[in-house]
N, CA, C and O atoms as a GROMACS GRO file, in nm:
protein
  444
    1UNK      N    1  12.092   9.616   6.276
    1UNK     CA    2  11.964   9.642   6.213
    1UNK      C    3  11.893   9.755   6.289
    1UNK      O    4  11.865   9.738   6.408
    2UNK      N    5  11.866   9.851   6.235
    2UNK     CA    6  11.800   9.947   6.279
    2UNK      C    7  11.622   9.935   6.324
    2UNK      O    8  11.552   9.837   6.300
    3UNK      N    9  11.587  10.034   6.377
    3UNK     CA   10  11.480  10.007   6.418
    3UNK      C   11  11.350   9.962   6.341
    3UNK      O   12  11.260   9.879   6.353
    4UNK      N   13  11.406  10.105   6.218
    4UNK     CA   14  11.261  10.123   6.086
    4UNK      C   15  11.305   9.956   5.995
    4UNK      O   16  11.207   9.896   5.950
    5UNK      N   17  11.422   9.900   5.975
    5UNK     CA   18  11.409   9.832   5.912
    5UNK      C   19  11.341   9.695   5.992
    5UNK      O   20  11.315   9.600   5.919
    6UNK      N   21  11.317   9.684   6.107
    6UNK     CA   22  11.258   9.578   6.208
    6UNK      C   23  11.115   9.511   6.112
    6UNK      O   24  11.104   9.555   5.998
    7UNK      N   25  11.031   9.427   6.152
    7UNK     CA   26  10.913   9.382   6.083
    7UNK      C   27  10.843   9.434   6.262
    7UNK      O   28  10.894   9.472   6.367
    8UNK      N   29  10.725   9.411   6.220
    8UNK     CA   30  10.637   9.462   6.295
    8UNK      C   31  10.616   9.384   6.428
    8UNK      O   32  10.580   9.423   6.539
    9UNK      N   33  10.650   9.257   6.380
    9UNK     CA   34  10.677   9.136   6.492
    9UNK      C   35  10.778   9.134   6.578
    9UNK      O   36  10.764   9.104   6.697
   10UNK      N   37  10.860   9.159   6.537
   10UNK     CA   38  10.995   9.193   6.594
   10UNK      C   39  10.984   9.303   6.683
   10UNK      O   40  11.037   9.297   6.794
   11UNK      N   41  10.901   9.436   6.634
   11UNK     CA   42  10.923   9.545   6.681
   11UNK      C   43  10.832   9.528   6.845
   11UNK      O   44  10.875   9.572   6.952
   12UNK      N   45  10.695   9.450   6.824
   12UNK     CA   46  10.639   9.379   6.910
   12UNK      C   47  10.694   9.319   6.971
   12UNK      O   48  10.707   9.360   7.086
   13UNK      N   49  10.743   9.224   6.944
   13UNK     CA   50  10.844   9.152   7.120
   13UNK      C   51  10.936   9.263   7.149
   13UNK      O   52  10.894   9.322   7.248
   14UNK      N   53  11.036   9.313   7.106
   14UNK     CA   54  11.112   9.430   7.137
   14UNK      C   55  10.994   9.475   7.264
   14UNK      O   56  11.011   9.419   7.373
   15UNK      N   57  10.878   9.572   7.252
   15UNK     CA   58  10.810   9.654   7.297
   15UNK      C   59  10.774   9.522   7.437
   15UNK      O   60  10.828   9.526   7.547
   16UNK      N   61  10.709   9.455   7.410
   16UNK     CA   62  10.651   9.377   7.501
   16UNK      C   63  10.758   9.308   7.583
   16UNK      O   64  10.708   9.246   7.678
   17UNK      N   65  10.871   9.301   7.576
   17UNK     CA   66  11.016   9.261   7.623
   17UNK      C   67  11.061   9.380   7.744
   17UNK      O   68  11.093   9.366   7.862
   18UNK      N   69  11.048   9.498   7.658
   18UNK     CA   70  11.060   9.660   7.757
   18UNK      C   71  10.978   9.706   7.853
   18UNK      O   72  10.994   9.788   7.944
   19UNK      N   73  10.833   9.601   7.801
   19UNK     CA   74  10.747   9.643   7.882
   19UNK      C   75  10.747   9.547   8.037
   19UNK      O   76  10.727   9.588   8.151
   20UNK      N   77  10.768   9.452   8.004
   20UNK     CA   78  10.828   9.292   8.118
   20UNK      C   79  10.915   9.346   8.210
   20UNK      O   80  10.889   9.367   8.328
   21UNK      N   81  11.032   9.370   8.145
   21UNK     CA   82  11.177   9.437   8.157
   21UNK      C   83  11.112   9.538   8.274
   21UNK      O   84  11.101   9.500   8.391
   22UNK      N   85  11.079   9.640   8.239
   22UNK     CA   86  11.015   9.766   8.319
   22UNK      C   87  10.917   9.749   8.410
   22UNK      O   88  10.896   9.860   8.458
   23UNK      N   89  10.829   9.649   8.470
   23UNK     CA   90  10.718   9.562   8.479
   23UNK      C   91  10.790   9.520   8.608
   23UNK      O   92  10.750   9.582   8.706
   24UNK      N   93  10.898   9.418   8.636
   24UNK     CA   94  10.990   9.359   8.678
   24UNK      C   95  11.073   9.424   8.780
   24UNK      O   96  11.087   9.390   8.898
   25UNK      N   97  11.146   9.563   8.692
   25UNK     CA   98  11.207   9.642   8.822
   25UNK      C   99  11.102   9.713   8.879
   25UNK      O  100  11.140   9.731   8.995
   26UNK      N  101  10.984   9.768   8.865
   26UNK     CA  102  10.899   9.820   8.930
   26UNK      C  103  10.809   9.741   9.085
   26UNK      O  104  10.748   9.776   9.186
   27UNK      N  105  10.858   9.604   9.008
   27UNK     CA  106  10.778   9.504   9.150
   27UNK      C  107  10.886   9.464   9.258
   27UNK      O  108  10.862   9.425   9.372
   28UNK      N  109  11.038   9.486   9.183
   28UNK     CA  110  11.157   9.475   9.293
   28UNK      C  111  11.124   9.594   9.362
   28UNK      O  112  11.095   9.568   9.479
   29UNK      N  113  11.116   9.742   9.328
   29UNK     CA  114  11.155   9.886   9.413
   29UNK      C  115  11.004   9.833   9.489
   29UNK      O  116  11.006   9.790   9.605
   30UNK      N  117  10.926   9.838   9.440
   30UNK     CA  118  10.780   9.807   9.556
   30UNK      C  119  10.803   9.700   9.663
   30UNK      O  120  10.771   9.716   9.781
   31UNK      N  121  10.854   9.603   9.620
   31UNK     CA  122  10.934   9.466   9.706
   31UNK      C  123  10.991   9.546   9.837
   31UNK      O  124  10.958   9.513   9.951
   32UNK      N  125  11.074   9.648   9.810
   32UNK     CA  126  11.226   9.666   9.861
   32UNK      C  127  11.174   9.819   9.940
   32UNK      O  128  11.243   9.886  10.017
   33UNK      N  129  11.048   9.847   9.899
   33UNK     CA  130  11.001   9.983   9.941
   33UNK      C  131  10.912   9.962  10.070
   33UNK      O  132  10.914  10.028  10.174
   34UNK      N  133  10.812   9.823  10.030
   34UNK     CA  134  10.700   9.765  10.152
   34UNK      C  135  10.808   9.710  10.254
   34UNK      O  136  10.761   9.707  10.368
   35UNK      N  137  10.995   9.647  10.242
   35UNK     CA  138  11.006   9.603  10.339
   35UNK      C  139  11.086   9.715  10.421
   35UNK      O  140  11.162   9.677  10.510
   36UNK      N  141  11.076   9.817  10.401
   36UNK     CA  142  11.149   9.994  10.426
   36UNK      C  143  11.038   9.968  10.554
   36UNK      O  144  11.036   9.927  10.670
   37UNK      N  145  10.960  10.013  10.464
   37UNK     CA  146  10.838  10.037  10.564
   37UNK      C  147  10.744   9.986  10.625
   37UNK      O  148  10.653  10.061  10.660
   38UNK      N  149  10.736   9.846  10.655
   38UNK     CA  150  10.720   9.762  10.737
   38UNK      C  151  10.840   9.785  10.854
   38UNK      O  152  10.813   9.788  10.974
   39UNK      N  153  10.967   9.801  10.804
   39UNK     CA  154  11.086   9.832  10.906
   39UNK      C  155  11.041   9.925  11.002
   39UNK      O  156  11.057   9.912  11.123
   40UNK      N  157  10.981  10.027  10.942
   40UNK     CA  158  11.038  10.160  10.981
   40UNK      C  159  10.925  10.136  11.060
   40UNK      O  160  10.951  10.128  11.180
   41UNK      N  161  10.784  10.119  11.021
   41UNK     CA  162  10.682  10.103  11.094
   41UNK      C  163  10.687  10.068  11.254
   41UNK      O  164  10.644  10.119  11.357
   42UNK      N  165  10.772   9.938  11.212
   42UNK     CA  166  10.806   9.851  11.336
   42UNK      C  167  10.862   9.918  11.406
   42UNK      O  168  10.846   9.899  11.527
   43UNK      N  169  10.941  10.015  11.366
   43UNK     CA  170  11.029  10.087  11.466
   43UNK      C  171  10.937  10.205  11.546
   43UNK      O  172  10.956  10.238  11.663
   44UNK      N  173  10.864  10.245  11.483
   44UNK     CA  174  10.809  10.400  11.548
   44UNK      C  175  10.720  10.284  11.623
   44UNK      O  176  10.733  10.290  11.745
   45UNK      N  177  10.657  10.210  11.589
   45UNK     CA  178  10.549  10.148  11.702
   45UNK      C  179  10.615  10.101  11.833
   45UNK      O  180  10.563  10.129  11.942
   46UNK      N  181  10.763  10.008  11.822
   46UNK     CA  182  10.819   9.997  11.950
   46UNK      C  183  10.836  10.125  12.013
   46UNK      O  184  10.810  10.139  12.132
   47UNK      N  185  10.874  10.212  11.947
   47UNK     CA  186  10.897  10.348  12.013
   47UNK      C  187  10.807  10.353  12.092
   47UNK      O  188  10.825  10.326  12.211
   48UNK      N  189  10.685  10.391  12.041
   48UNK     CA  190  10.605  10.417  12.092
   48UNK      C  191  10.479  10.360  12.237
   48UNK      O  192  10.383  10.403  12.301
   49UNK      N  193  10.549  10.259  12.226
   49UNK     CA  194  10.500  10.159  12.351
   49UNK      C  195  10.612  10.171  12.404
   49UNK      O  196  10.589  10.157  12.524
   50UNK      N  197  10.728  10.189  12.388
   50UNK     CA  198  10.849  10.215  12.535
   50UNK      C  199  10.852  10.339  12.561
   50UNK      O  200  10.935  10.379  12.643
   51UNK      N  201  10.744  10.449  12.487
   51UNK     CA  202  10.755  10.572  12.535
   51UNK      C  203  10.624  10.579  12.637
   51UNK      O  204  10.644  10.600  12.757
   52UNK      N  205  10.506  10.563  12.593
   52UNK     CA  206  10.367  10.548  12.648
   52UNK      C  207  10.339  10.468  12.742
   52UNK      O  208  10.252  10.493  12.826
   53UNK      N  209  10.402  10.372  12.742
   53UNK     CA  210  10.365  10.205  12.786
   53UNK      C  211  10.357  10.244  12.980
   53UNK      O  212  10.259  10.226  13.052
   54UNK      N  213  10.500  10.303  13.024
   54UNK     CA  214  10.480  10.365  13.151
   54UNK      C  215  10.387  10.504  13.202
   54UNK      O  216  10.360  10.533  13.319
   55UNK      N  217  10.348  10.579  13.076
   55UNK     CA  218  10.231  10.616  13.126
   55UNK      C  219  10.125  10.598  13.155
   55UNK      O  220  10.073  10.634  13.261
   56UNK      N  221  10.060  10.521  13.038
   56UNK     CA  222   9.910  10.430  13.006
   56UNK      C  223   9.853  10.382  13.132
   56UNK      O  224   9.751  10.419  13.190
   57UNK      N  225   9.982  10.249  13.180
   57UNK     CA  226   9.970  10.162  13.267
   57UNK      C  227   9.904  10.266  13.397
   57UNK      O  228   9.790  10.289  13.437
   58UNK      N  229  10.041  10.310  13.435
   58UNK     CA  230   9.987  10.400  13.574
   58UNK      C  231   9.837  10.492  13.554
   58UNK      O  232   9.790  10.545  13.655
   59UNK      N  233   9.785  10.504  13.458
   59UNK     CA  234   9.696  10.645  13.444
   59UNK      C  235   9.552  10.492  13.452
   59UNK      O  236   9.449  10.486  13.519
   60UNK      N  237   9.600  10.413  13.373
   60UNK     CA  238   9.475  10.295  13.352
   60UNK      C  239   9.430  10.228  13.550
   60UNK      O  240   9.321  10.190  13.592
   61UNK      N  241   9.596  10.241  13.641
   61UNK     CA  242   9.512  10.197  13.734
   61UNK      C  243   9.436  10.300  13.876
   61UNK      O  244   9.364  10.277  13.974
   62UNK      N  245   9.509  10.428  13.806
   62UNK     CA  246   9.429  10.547  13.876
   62UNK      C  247   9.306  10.556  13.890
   62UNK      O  248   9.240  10.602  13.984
   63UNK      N  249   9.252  10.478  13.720
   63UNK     CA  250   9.131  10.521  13.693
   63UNK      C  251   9.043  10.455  13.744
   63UNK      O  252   8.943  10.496  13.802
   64UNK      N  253   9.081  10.333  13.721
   64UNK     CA  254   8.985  10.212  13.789
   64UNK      C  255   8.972  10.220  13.979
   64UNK      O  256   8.875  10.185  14.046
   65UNK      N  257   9.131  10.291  14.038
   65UNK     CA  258   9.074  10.277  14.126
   65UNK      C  259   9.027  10.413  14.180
   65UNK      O  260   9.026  10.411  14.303
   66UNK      N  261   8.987  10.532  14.129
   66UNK     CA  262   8.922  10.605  14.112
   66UNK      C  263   8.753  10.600  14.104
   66UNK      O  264   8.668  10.663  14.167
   67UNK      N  265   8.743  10.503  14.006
   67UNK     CA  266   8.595  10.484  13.962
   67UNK      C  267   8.525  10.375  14.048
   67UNK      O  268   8.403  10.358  14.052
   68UNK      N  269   8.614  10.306  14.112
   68UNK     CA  270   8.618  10.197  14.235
   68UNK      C  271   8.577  10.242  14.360
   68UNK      O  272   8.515  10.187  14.450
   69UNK      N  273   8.629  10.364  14.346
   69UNK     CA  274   8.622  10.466  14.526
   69UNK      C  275   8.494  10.607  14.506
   69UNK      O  276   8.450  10.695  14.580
   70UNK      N  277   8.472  10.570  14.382
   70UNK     CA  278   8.338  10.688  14.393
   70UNK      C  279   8.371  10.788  14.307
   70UNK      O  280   8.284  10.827  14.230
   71UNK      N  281   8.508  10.851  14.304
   71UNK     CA  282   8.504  10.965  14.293
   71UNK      C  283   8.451  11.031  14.179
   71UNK      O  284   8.440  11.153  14.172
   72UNK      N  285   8.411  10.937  14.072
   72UNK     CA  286   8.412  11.004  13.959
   72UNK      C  287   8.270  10.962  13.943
   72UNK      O  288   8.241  10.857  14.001
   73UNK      N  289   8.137  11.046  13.847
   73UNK     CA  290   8.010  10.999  13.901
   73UNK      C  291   7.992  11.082  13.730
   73UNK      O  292   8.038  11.188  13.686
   74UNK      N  293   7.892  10.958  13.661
   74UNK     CA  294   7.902  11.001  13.510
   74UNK      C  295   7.737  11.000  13.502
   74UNK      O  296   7.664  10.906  13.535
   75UNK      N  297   7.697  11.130  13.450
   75UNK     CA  298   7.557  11.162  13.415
   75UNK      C  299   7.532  11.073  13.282
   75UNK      O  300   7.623  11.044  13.205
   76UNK      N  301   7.370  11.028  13.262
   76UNK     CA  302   7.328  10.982  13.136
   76UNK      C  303   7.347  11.077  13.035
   76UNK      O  304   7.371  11.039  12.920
   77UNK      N  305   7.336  11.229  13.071
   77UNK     CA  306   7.310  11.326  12.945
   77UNK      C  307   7.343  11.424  13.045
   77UNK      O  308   7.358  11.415  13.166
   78UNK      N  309   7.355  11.575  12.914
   78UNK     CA  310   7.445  11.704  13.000
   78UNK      C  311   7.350  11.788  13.028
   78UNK      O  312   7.377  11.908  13.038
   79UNK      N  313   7.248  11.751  13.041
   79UNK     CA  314   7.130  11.821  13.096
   79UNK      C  315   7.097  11.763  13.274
   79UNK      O  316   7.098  11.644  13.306
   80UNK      N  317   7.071  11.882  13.371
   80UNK     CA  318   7.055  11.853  13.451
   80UNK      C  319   6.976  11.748  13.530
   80UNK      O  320   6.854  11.752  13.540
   81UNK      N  321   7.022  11.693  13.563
   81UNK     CA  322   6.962  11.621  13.737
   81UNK      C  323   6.966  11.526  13.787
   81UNK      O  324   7.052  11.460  13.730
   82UNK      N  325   6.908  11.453  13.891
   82UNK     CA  326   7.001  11.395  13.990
   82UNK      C  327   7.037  11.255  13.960
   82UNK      O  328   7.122  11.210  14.037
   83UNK      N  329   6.983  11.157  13.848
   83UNK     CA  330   7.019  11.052  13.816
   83UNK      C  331   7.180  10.997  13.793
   83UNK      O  332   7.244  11.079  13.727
   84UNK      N  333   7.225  10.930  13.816
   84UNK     CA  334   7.370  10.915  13.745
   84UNK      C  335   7.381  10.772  13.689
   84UNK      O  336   7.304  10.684  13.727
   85UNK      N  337   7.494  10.749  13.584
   85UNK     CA  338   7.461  10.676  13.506
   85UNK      C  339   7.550  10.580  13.609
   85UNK      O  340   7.661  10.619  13.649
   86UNK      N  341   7.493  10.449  13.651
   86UNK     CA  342   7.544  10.347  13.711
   86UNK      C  343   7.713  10.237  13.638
   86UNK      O  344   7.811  10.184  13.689
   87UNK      N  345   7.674  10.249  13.538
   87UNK     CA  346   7.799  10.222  13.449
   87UNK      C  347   7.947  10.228  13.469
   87UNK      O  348   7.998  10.334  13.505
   88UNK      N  349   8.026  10.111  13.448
   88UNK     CA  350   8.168  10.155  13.507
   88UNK      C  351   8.215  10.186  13.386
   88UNK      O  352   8.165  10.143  13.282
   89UNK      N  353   8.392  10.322  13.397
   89UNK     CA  354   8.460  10.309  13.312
   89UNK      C  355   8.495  10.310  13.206
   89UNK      O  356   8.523  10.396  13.122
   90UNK      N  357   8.492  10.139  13.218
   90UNK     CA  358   8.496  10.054  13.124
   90UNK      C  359   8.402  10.035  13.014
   90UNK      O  360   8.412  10.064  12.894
   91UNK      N  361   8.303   9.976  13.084
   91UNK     CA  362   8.156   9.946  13.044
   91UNK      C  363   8.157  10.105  12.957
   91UNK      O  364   8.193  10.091  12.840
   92UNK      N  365   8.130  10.223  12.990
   92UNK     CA  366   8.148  10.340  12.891
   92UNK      C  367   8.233  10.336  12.751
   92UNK      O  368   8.189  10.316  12.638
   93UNK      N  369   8.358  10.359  12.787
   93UNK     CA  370   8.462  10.335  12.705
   93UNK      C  371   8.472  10.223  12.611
   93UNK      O  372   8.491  10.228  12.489
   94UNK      N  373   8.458  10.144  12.672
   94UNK     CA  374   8.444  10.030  12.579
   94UNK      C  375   8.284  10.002  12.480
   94UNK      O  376   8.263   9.928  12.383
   95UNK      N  377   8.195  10.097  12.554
   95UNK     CA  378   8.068  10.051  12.459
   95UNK      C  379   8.113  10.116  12.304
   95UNK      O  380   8.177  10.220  12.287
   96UNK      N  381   8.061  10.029  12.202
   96UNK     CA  382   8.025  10.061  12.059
   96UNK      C  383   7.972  10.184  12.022
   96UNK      O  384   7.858  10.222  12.050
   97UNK      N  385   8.069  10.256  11.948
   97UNK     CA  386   8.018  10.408  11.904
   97UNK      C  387   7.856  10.344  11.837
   97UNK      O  388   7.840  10.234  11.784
   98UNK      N  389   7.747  10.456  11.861
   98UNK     CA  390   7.629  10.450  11.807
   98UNK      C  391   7.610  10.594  11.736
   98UNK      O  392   7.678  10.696  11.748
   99UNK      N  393   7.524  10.574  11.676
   99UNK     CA  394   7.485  10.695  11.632
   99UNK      C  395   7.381  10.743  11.692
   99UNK      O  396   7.292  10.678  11.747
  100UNK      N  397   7.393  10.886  11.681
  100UNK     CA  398   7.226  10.941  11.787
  100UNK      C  399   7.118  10.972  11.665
  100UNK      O  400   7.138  11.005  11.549
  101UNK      N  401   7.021  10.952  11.723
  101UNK     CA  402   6.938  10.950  11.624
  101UNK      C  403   6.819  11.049  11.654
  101UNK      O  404   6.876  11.105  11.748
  102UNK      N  405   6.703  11.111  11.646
  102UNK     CA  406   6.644  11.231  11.693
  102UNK      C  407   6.615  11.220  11.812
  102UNK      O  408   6.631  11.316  11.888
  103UNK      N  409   6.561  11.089  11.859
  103UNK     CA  410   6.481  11.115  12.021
  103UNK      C  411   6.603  11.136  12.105
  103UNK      O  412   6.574  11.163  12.221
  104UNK      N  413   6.757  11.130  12.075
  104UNK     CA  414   6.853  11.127  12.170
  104UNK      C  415   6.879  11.275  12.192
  104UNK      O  416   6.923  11.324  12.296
  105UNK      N  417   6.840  11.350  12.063
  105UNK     CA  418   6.874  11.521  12.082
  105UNK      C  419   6.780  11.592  12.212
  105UNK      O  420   6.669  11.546  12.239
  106UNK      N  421   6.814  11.660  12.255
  106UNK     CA  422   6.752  11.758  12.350
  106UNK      C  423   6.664  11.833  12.284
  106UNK      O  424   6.693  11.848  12.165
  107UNK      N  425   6.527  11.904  12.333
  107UNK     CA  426   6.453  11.942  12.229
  107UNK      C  427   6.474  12.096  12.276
  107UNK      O  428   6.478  12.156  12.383
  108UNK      N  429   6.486  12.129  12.129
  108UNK     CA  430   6.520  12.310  12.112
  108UNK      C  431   6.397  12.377  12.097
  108UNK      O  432   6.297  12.358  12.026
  109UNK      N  433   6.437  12.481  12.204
  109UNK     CA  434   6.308  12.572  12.192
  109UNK      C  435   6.356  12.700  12.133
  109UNK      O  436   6.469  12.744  12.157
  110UNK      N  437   6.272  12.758  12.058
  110UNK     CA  438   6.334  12.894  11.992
  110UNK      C  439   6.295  12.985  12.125
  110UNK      O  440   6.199  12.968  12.200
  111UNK      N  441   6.364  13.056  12.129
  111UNK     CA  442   6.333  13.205  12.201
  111UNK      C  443   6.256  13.347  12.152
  111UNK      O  444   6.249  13.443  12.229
   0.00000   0.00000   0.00000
């Protein structure tokens, strides 16, 4: 039976059958594509901690005992003078990005 002679019902499940059909292999290749790359993921991230992992470490306890022994001395702002910001490190690094808001800007003078 050819197509044109089909009833309209027929031609409907046909269509909605192709559309399932097609529907179906599209959620296998996505299936089979997320577990690619979850793989692959996994892989560059171990990489990447057996590449870094012996640098990090050593540079993380330089710092601390660096910032432990003085040497490093962190101003509140890049404008001069003699205050320094008491803060370790850490306490820096680790604080919550903020946003600056006007009173934090330096005030511009035209020339």
């Amino acid at each position: 039976m050819s197509w044109r002679r089909k009833t309209r019902t027929q031609r409907a499940i046909i269509r909605d059958n192709l559309v399932r059909g097609i529907s179906f292999c599209l959620y296998i290749i996505g299936l089979i594509l997320r577990q690619v790359l979850e793989a692959l993921l996994g892989f560059i991230a171990s990489i990447t901690v057996i590449v870094f992992a012996p640098i990090w470490i050593p540079l993380q306890i330089i710092l601390v005992i660096c910032n432990r022994c003085g040497f490093f001395y962190i101003r509140k702002s890049s404008r001069p003078g003699p205050e320094e910001d008491d803060r370790t490190f850490r306490q820096i690094l680790t604080e919550p990005f903020r946003l600056r808001d006007s009173s934090d800007r330096p005030d511009r003078t035209d020339d």
